[in-house]
MARLUM-932242 format. One record per residue (C-alpha): residue in three letters; x, y, z. Coordinates in steps of 0.25 Angstrom, whole numbers, plus 5000, padded with zeros to 4 digits. Each point is the difference from the previous one (the first is absolute). Last residue first. Layout:
% MARLUM-932242
ALAXYZ...
***
This chain:
% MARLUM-932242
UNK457954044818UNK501249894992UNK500550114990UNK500350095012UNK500549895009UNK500949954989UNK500650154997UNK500150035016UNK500949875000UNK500750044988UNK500450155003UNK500349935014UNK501149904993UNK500650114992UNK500350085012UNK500549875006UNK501049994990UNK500250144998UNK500550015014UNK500150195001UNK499449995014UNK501049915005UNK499949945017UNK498450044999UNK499949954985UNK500349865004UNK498950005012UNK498950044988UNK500449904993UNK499949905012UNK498650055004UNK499650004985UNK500349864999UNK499249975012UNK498950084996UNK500149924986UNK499849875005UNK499949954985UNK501349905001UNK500750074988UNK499850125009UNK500549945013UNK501349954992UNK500150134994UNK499850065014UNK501049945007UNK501050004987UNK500050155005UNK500049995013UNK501349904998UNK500650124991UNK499850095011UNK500449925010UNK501349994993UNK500250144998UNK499850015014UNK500949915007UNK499549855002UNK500049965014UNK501149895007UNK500450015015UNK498450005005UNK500349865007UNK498749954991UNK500350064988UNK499450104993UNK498550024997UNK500450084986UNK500549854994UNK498949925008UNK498850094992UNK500849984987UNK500149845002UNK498650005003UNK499650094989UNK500949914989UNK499349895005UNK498850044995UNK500650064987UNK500649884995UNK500150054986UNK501349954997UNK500650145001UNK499350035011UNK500449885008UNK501450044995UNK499950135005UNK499449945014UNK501349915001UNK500950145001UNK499150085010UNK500049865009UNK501549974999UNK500250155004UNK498950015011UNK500549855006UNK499049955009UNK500149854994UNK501550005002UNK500449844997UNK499249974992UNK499850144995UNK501450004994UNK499649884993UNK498850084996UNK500850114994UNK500849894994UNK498849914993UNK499550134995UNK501050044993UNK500049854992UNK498750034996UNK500150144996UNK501249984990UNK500150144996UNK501250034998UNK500150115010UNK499049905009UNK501149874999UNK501150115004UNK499050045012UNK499749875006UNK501449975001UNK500350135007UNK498849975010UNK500549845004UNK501350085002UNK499550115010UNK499049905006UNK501249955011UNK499349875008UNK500649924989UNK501450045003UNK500949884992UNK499349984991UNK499450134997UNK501450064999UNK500549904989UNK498650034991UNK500550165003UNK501449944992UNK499249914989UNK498950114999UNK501350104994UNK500549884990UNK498649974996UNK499850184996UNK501349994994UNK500150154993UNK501350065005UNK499050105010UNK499449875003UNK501349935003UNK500550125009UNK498749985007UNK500249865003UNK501550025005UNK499650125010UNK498849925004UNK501149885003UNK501050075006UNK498850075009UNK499749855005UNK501449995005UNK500250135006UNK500950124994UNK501250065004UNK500449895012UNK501349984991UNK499949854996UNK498550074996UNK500950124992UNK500849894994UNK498849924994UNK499550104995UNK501150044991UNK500349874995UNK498549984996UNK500150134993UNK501249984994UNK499649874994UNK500449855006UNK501249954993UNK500850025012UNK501550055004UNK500350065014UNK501450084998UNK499150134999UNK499549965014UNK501450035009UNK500249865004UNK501649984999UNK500549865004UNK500149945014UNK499949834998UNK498949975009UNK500049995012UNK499950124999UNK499650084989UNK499850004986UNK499249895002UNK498950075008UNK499850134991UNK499949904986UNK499149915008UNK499150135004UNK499950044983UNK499549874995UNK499049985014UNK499450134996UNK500149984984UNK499349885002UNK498850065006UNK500250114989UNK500049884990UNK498549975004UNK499449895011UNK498649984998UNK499849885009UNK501149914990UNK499349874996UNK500649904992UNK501650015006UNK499649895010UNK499249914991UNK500549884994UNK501450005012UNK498749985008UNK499349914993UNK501349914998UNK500250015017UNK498649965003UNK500249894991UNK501249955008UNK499450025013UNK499750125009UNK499349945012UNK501049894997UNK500649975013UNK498850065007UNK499850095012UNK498650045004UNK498649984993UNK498850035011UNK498849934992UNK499050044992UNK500650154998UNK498950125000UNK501050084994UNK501549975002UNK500049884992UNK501549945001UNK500249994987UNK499550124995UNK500750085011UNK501449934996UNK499850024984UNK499850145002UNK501250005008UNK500849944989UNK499550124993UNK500350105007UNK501549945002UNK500049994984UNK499350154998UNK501250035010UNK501249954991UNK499550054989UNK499950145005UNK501349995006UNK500449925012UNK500850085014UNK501249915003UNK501350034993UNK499650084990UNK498850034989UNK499649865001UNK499249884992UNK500850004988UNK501150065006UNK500449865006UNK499349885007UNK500949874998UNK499249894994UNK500850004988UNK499150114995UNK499050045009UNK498549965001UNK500249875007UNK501050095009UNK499150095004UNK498949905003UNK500749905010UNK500450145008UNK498750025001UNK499849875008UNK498450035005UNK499649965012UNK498450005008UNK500249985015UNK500149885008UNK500650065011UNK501249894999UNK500150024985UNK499850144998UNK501350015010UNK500749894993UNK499950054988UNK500450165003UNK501249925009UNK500449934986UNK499950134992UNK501050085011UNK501349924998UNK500050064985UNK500650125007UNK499250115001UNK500450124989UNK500650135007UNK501249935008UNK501250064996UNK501049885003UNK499649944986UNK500249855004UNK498549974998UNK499950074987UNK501349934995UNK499349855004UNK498750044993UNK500750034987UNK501049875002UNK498949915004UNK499150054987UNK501149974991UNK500349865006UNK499449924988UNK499850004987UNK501350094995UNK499450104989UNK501650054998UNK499350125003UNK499449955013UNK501349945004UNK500550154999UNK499150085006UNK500149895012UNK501550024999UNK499850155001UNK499149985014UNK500949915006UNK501150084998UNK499350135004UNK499449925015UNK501349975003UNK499949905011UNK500949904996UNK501150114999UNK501549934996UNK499249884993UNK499050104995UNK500950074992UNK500649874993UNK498749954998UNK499750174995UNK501149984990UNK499549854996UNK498750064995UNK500650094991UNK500749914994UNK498849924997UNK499250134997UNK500950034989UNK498950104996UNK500950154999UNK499350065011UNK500249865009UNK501450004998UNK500150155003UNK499149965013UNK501149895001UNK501250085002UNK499350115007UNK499949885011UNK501349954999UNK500550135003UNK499150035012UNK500449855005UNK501550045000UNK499850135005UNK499149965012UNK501049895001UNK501350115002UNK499050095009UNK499749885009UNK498949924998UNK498849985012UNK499050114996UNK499949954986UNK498750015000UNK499050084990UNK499350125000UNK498950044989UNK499849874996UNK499850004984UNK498450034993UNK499749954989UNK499749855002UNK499649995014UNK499050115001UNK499049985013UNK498949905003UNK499349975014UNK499149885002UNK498650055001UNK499050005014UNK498550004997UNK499150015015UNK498849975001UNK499150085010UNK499349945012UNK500650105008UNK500849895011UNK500649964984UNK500350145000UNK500750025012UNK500749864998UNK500650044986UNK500850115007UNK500449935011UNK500749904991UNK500550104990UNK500750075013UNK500749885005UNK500349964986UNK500550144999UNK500849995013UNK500549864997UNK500650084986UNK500750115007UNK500749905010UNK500549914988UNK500550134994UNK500550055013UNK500849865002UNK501050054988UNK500349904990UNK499450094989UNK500950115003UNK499250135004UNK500150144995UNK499850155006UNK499850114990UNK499250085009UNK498949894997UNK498750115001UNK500550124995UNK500849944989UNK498949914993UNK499150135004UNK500750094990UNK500850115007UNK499350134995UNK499650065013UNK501649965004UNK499949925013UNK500350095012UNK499249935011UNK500849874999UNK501050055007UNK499150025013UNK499750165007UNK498850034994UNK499649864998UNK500049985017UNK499150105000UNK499049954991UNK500049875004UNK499850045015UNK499050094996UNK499349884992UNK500349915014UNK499250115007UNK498950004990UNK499749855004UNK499749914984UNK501449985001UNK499849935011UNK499449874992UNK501250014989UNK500749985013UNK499449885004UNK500149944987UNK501750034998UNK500249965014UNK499449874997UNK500749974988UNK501350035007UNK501250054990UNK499950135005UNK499550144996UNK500050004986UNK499850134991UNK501350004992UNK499649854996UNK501149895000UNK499049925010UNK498850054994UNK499250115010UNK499350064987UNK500549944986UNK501449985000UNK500149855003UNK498649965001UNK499850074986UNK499949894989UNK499049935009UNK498850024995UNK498849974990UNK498749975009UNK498550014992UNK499050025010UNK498649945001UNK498450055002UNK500750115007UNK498950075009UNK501050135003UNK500049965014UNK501049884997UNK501050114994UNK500050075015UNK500449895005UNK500849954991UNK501150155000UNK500949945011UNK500349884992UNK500250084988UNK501150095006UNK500749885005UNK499849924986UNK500950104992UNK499750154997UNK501050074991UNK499050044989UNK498449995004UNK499149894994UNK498650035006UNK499449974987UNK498350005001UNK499549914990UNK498550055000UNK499049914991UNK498450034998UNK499449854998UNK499149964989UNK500950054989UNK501249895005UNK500849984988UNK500650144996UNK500050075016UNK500849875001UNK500950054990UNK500250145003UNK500049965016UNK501349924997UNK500550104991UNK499950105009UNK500649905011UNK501349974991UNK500450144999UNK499850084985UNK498750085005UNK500250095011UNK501750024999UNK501249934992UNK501449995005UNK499849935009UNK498449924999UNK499650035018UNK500149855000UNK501550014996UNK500250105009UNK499649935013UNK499049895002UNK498549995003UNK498950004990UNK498450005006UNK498849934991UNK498750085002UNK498849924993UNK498650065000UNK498749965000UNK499550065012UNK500850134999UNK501050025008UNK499650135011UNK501250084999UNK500349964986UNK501450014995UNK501050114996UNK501649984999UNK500950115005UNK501349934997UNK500949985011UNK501250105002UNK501449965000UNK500950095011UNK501150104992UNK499250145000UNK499649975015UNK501449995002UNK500149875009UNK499749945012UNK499049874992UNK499049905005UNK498950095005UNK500250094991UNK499549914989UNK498650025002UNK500250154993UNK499249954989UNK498849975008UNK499249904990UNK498750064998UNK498549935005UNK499050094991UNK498550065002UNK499850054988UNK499850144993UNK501549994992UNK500549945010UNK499750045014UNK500949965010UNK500249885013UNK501349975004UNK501049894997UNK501149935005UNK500150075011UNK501250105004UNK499850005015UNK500650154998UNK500950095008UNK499850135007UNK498650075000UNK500350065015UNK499149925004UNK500549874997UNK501350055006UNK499550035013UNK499449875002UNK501349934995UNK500750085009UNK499149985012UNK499949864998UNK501750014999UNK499850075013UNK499249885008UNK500949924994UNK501350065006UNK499050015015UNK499749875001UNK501349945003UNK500550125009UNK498749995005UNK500049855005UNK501350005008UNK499750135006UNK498649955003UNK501049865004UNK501050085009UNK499050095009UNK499249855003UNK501549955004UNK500250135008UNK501150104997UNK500650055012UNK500150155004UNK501350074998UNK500750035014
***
């Protein structure tokens, strides 16, 4: 007879099998970390730039929020920033997805560049970081979760442009990446995902998912939405946009709990130039969808040939079968604008990119909750929207300000950097008087007039090849879906940038060549070509946007030395100094000039640096280059009258080449005065 099972027996049972599943996931996990498996991909980690102490973006922070192909998920640029701040120094932070990362362009052509170009400009007595942490295909969850650790960085403010993504970015509600429609699901699990066995889990169930097997070539656009549409009357989208205002809100609380101001910007996309990519007419039957599909070529030819009225009665007539067309609506705005109508046009655009099923620009729904959040939290506003269409013609913002649907061009961004600009000076951000939150008119019309004055004024160094990059990636993109598909081999690809510049600008689209080294290539193709200005203007590009990296600083210096032009060579060795005072290189090159100009006190000290090395040890002149420095050593030495010394560094010349004649004439000199001077 089996014994029986006490009620004391029953609950350790009871209790065990409860305990003991966690008590092997902990063991798991434990395991796991061990064994070197998985990441808590932070935000940043420490590194030694160019011999300083530097905080580094962790590129690979966005495998937190994306199972895919490692070659498909979006990476963060690695921006640099002071590990310790400096005293006097202001570190702005950008938030948002693609558009605050600058698609197309890269380093210097985004908005937050620009930003940091202009208030590096106006404010000499602070130093200035604009840190951009735009990243593609992230929305507000994976910004949500990132605030924490963007507080620790010391922000002084934050700069907020986003919203476009929240329905294919990262766990969007159309997303391939979603897990659910719960907001609070989404949050919790973006907090597991931190566990290494919830990253196995991922990993596994990749392997073996659909979604797994996305081409290594699919653009993004496709990865992420799948192709998956949603009607404009649907409740998702209403659900979608509580969740963002949901996540907005808890997002500006976070920082507001920090003490760090907070900008948040209305949302902008291309109205005129850019037609719905799906539109509905769900609801017809094939005979309508005929009907209204005739009617509708009829008036695009109607509209193509200029007889915008009759044009505009086609796509009425189209739109009475399908009201929510977003195509009709859309070429019967194109028309009334034509027709230069006086009112209505802008409806009609934004109306056509609401309907458009394929939801990759935010529905104008979404500017009002941005205001009403900065509002309620009291939080600095600025209606960028209101901008883009002052500066556009009809008030409908078009190519003029776009390279596609969504993503600004180079114009489009310098106005957006400027607008923010406007924002931080408004609202003091250094040293302020008085806390200065949300105001109607923070950005009134004068404000406005100045800005549309100046936006295109300043440019932070940005060359055709920088264009040529975001020219030649636009091309690839729209010749894809959702695009109309066309051919893209490269030899279709036309521009009137010179070969070279085209050339280099497919081998970086490529991964051939870096950023930075186009640019070098470039500068020294136009020295070979006899542009000297031309070739400073591209390493001049470099130094602004890498200021700790001396190698451009060096190169400038040196065209300036080959013609001669000493004081202005040494203005960018010591630029280059400024920055790396333990330079050997920089150092050995300034002291020549010293030299040169006579300066041969500093000259030796420079000189004695250069053959030190530098403080980590990675940079040490070779020997023909300490030879020469011994030898300018000893001129400067000589010229000084401490002739021992001078002979001392002569003689350390001749010991790496017997046969310097250079230093061999300096000796025969120095023994020469010593003789005549007994």
């Amino acid at each position: 007879m089996a014994e029986k099972i006490t009620p004391g027996r029953k609950r350790i049972f009871t209790v065990v099998m409860i305990v003991l599943p966690f008590l092997l996931l902990a063991l798991l996990e434990v395991g796991l970390r061990v064994a070197g498996f998985g990441s808590d991909y932070p935000l940043v980690t420490k590194e030694k730039r160019f011999g300083q102490d530097k905080l580094v973006v962790n590129s690979a922070v966005t495998s937190r929020y994306f199972n895919l192909p490692p070659s498909i998920i979006p990476e963060a640029a690695d921006e640099a920033m002071d590990f310790k701040k400096k005293e006097k120094s202001l570190r702005i932070i950008c938030l948002g997805g693609s558009t605050t990362a600058g698609f197309p362009y890269e380093i210097n052509a985004n908005f937050p560049f620009q930003l940091q170009y202009r208030l590096r400009e106006a404010i000499s007595e602070h130093y200035v970081e604009v840190i951009n942490l735009g990243i593609s295909a992230v929305n507000s969850y994976t910004i949500l979760d990132l605030m924490p650790e963007i507080l620790a960085l010391e922000p002084d403010a934050l700069v907020l442009y986003t919203g476009h993504n929240e329905f294919y970015g990262a766990y969007g509600s159309l997303s391939s990446q979603k897990i659910g429609d719960n907001r609070t699901l989404i949050l919790n699990y973006l907090k597991l995902r931190r566990y290494r066995t919830v990253q196995l889990l991922q990993k596994l169930m990749g392997l073996f998912s659909s979604g797994s097997g996305e081409s290594a070539d699919a653009p993004l656009m496709q990865v992420m939405s799948a192709g998956k549409t949603l009607p404009y009357d649907d409740e998702k989208l209403q659900a979608t946009l509580e969740n963002y205002q949901a996540n907005l809100t808890d997002i500006v609380k976070l920082a507001k709990s920090a003490n760090v101001p907070i900008i948040l910007s209305t949302l902008v996309s291309n109205l005129a130039d850019q037609a719905p990519f799906v539109s509905d007419y769900n609801h017809l039957d094939e005979a309508a969808k005929n009907r209204s599909n005739a009617k509708l070529l009829e008036g695009q030819s109607q509209l193509s040939a200029a007889v915008y009225d009759d044009a505009i009665a086609a796509f009425d007539e189209v739109l009475a079968m399908a009201p929510n067309a977003a195509n009709a609506h859309y070429y019967r705005a194109q028309a009334m604008l034509e027709r230069r109508d006086s009112s209505g046009i802008y409806e009609g655009f934004a109306r056509a990119r609401d309907l458009d099923m394929l939801r990759f620009r935010a529905p104008g729904a979404i500017n009002p909750i941005i205001e009403a959040v900065a509002k309620a939290q009291d939080q600095p506003f600025v209606d960028m929207e209101k901008i883009f269409r002052r500066a556009s013609v009809g008030g409908v913002p078009g190519e003029r300000f776009f390279v596609e649907h969504l993503h600004p061009n180079f114009a489009g961004y310098r106005l957006m950097a400027q607008t923010f600009f406007e924002v931080l000076k408004k609202i003091q951000i250094i040293n302020p008087p008085e806390k200065i939150g949300w105001k109607d008119n923070l950005i009134n019309e004068e404000s406005i007039n100045g800005i549309l004055a100046e936006f295109q004024n300043l440019d932070g160094g940005v060359t055709q090849l920088d264009l040529e990059f975001g020219k030649m990636r636009t091309f690839f993109l729209t010749r894809r879906w959702p695009f109309a598909n066309q051919p893209s081999d490269s030899s279709l690809y036309i521009t009137n940038a010179p070969a070279i510049v085209k050339d280099l600008a497919y081998r970086h689209l490529q991964g051939k060549v870096f950023w930075d080294e186009a640019h070098y290539e470039l500068a020294q193709w136009l020295l070979e070509d006899g542009q000297p200005e031309a070739a400073i203007h591209q390493y001049n590009t470099v130094h602004r946007a890498f200021h700790e990296n001396y190698v451009p600083a060096m190169r400038i210096g040196d065209i300036f030395g080959r013609q001669e032009q000493w004081g202005k060579a040494r203005l960018w060795y010591e630029r280059g100094l400024k920055r790396n005072p333990d330079n050997p290189f920089l150092n050995a090159k300034v002291a020549q000039i010293y030299v040169a100009l006579n300066r041969f006190e500093q000259a030796a000290e420079a000189l004695q640096k250069s053959l030190s090395g530098s403080n980590d040890g990675l940079m040490q002149l070779n020997e023909g280059q300490q030879k020469l420095a011994f030898y300018f050593l000893g001129l400067s030495y000589a010229n000084l009258k401490n002739l021992d010394a001078a002979e001392a560094a002569i003689n350390n010349a001749l010991r790496i080449d017997a046969n310097y004649q250079p230093a061999i004439g300096l000796a025969n000199s120095i023994r020469a005065y010593r003789k005549n001077n007994q």
